[in-house]
DRENZA-381608 format. One line per field, with one value per residue (C-alpha): residue in three letters; residue number from 1; x, y, z. Coordinates in steps of 0.2 Angstrom, whole numbers, plus 2048, in hexadecimal, padded with zeros to 3 digits. Layout:
BEGIN
res [ALA,...] $
n [NUM,...] $
px [X,...] $
py [Y,...] $
pz [Z,...] $
This chain:
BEGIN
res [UNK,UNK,UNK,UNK,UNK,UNK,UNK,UNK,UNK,UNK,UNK,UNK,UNK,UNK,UNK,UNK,UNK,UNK,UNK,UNK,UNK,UNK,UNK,UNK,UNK,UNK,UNK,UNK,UNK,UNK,UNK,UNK,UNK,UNK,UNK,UNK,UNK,UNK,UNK,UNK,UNK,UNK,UNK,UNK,UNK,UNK,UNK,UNK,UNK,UNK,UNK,UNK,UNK,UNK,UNK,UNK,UNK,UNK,UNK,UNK,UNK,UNK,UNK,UNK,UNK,UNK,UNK,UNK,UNK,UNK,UNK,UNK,UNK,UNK,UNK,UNK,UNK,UNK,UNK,UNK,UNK,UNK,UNK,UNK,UNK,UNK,UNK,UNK,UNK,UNK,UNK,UNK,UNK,UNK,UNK,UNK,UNK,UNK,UNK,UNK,UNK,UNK,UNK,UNK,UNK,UNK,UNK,UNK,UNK,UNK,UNK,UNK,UNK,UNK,UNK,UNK,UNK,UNK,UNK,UNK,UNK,UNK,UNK,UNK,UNK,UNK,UNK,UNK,UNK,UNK,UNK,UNK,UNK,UNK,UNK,UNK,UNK,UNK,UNK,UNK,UNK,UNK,UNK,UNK,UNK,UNK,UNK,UNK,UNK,UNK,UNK,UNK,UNK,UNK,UNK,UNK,UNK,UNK,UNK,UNK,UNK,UNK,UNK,UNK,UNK,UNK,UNK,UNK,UNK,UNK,UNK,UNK,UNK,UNK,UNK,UNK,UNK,UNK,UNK,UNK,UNK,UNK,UNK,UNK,UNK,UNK,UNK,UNK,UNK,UNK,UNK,UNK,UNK,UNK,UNK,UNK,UNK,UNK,UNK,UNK,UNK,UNK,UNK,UNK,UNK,UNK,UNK,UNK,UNK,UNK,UNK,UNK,UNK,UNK,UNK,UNK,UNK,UNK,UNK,UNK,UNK,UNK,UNK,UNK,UNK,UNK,UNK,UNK,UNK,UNK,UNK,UNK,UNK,UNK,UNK,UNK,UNK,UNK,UNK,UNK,UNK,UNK,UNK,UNK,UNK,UNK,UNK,UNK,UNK,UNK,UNK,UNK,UNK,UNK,UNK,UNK,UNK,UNK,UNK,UNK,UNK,UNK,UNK,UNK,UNK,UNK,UNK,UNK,UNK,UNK,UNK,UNK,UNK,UNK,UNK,UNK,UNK,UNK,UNK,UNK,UNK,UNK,UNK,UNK,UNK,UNK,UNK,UNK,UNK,UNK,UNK,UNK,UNK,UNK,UNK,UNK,UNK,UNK,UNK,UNK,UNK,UNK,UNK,UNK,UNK,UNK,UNK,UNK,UNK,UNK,UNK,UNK,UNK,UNK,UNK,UNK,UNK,UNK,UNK,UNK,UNK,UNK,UNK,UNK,UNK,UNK,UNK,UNK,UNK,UNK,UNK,UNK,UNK,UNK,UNK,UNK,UNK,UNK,UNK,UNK,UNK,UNK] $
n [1,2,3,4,5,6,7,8,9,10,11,12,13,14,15,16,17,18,19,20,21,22,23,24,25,26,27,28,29,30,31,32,33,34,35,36,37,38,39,40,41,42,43,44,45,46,47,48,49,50,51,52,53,54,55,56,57,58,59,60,61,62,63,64,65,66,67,68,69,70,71,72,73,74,75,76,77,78,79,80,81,82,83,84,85,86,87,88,89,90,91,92,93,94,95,96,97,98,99,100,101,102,103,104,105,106,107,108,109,110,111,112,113,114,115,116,117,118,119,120,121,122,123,124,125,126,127,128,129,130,131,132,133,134,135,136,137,138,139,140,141,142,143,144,145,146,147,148,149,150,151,152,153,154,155,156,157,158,159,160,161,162,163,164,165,166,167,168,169,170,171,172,173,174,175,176,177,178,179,180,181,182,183,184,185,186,187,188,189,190,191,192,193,194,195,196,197,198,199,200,201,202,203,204,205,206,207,208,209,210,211,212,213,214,215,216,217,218,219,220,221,222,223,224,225,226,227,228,229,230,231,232,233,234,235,236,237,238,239,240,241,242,243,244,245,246,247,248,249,250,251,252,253,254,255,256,257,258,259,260,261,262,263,264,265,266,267,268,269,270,271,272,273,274,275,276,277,278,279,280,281,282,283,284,285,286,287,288,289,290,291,292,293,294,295,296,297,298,299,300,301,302,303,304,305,306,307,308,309,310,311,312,313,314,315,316,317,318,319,320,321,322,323,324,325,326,327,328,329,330,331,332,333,334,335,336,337,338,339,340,341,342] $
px [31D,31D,312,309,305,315,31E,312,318,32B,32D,324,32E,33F,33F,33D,34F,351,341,348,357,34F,342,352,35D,34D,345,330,324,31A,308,30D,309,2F9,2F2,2E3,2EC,2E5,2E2,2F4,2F2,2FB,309,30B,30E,31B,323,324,32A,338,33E,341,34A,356,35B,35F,369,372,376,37E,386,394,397,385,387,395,38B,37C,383,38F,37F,376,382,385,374,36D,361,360,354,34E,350,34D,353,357,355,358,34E,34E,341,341,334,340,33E,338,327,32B,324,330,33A,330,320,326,325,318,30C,314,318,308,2F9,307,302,312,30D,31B,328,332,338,34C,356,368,36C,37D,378,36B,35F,351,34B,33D,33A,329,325,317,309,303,314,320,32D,32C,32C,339,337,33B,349,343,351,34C,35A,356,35E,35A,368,375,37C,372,37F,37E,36A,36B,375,368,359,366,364,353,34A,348,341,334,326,325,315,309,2F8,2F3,2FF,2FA,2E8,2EA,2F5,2E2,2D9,2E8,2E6,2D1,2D1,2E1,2E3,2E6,2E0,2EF,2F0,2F0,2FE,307,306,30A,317,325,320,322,332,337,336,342,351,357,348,354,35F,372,378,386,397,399,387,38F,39E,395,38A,398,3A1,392,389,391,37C,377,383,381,36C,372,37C,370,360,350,35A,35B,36C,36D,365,367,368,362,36E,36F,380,385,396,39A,397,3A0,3B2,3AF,3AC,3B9,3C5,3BF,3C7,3B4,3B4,3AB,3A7,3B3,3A9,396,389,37E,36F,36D,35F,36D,361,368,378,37D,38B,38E,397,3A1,399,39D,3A4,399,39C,390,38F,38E,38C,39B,39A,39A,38C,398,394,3A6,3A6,3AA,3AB,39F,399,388,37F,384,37E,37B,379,370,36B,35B,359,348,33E,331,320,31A,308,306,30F,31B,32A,32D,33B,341,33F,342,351,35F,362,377,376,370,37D,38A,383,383,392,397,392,39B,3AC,3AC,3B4,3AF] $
py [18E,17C,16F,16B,159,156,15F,156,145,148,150,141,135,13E,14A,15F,160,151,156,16B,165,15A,16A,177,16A,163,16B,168,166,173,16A,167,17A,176,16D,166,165,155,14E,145,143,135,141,149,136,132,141,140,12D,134,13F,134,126,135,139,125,126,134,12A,11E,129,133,13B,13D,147,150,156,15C,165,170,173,179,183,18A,192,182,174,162,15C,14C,144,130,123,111,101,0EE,0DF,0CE,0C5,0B2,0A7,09F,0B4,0AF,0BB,0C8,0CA,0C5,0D5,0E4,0DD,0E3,0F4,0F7,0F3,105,10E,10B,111,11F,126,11F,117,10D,117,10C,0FA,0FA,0E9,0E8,0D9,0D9,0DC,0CB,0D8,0E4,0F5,0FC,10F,115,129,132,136,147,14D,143,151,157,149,13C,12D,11B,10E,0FD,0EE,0DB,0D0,0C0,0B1,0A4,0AC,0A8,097,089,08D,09F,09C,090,0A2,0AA,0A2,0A0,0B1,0B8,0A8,0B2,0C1,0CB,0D2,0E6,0EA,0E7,0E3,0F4,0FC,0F1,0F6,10A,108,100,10E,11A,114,116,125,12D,135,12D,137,13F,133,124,12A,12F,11B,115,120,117,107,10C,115,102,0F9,102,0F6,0E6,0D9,0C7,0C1,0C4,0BC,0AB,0B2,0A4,0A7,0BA,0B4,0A8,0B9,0C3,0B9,0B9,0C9,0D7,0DE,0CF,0D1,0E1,0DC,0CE,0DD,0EC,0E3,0F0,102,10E,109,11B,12C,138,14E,155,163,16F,166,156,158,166,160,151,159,166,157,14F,15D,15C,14B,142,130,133,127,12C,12C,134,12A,130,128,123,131,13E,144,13C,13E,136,133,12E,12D,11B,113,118,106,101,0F3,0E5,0D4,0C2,0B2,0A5,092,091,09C,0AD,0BF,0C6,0D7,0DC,0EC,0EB,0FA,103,110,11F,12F,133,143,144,151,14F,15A,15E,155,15D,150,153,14A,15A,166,16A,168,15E,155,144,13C,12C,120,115,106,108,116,10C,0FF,109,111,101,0FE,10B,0FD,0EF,0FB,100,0F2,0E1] $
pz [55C,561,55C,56F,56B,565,572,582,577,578,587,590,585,587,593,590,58E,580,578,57A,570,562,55F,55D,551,544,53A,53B,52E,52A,52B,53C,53F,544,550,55D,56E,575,562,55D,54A,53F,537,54B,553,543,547,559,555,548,552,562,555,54F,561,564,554,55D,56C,561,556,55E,54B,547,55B,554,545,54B,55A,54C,544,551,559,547,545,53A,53B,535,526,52C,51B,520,52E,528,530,52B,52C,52B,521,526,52E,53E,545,557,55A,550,53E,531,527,522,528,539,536,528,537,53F,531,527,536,537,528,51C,50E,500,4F7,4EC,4EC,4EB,4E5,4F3,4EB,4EA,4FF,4FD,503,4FD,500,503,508,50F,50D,519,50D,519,514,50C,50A,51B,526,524,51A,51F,516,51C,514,517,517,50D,517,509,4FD,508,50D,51A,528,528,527,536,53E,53A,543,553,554,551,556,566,560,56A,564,56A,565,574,572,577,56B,55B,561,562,550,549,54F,547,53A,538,53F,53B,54D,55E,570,577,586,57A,56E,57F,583,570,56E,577,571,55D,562,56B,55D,554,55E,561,565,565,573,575,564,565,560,555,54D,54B,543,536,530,530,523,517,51C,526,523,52C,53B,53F,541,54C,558,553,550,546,54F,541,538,534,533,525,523,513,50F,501,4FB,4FF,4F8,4FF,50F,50C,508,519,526,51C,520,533,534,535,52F,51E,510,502,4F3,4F3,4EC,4DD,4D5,4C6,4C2,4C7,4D4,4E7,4EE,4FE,507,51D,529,52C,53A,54D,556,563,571,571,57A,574,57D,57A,579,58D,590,595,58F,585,57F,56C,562,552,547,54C,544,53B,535,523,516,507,4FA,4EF,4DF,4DA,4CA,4BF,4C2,4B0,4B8,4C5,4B8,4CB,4D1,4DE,4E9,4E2,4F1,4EB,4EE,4E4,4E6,4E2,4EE,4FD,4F8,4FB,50A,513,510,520,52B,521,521,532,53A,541] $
């Protein structure tokens, strides 16, 4: 049976049949099995808010599509493992709040709280994942990088605040009101999550204006990270399906021709595996030196799979998933933008 508040929430958001379809593909978290119709509760809205960013990864992933659909038609289900976006922390950012700051305003009334620090400094970046503390196995987690602008040299920083100078804020008044009381109370009237909902789900894009193509081609050359923000602004860069065996999985889309990473990633701990799809090629403007709109193929998002082994918690005397990340891991998973072309 359907969760009622989270089915009124997508159905408004996304229509019956979008919201029909995202039910039949992910799997739900168990403690969302009970419910107070009316009463949206903190792990219901980031659900509800997890579950529409999925479907925009979808839209711009034809793979990702691909994927889920052969999963689906083949009795399975997807394992909403984590979505991750990027970020850029620097002070000439328009309205918007610099970097992660952005979104630890959403995530964190939403009941996510901080689940590891990662180094990407070979990327001049950091990680940062947030995990839901309601059910941090169940409902996925969040990879939130921050580029760092000041490792890199003065023209490409002088790119950089030509591009997100204009940022918008997406948070209303309004929203940034109902997240406070969220927060406090840990549950939101039906009617005001309905209202919040598409603004949280918002934010997850592109807030700056039309980036210069000559500002685009000064990142590029330092940071292909950093040029796809400038295209792709704070859109998940990619979602991720925890399977049973990532390898496995790995050499059978291989063998269906899918555009996958060659190599699967593993964690120093000998715990995560991951490996992706290369990025599907998007169509995006810029403005030229005269002021005209051209048209250029850049990467966009992609779809990801990973497999998590379990760890004995000697504090709890259980076992439990290692829901933790790696920091060469995301390395090389970044790398499915930076490959996909330019």
């Amino acid at each position: 049976m359907r969760n009622p508040n989270l089915d009124t929430l997508l159905c408004a958001l996304l229509g019956p049949a979008t919201a029909d379809a995202l039910f039949a593909t992910l799997d739900l978290p168990p403690c969302l099995a009970d419910c107070e119709p009316g009463s949206v509760t903190r792990a219901e809205l980031a659900q509800a808010m997890n579950m529409a960013l999925f479907e925009g990864l979808l839209e711009r992933s034809p793979n990702g599509r691909a994927y889920t659909r052969e999963t689906v038609e083949a009795g399975g289900s997807v394992c909403f493992d984590h979505g991750a976006l990027r970020t850029v922390r620097w002070h000439d950012n328009g309205a918007l709040p610099p970097g992660e700051a952005a979104f630890a305003r959403i995530l964190r009334p939403l009941g996510f709280r901080p689940n590891g620090r990662y180094p990407l400094d070979r990327l001049g970046m950091t990680g940062r994942a947030y995990a839901h503390e309601d059910a941090p196995e169940h409902i996925a987690q969040f990879f939130v990088s921050e580029l760092h602008p000041e490792r890199f040299s003065a023209a490409f920083q002088h790119a950089v605040s030509n591009v997100v100078c204009s940022s918008r804020d997406p948070l209303t008044p309004e929203a940034a009101a109902l997240l406070w009381e969220l927060e406090r109370d840990g549950t939101l009237p039906l009617a005001a999550a309905q209202r919040l909902l598409p603004v949280l789900v918002g934010a997850f894009a592109r807030q700056h204006d039309v980036p210069a193509v000559a500002d685009y081609e000064v990142l590029l050359a330092e940071s292909a990270e950093m040029a796809w923000i400038a295209t792709e602004g704070n859109a998940f860069n990619h979602a991720t399906d925890r399977v049973a065996d990532v390898f496995a999985l790995a050499e059978a889309e291989k063998a269906k021709g899918r555009p996958m990473k060659p190599e699967v990633e593993r964690s120093r701990s000998g715990r995560v595996f991951q490996t992706a799809y290369r990025a599907d090629i998007v169509e995006r403007e810029f403005r030229t030196a005269d002021g005209r709109l051209l048209s250029r193929s850049v990467p966009g998002s992609f779809y990801e799979f990973i497999t998590r082994k379990r760890e004995f918690d000697r504090a709890t005397q259980r076992w439990t998933l290692d829901l933790r990340f790696d920091a060469g891991n995301a390395q090389g998973i970044f790398r499915m933008t930076a490959n996909a072309g330019g």
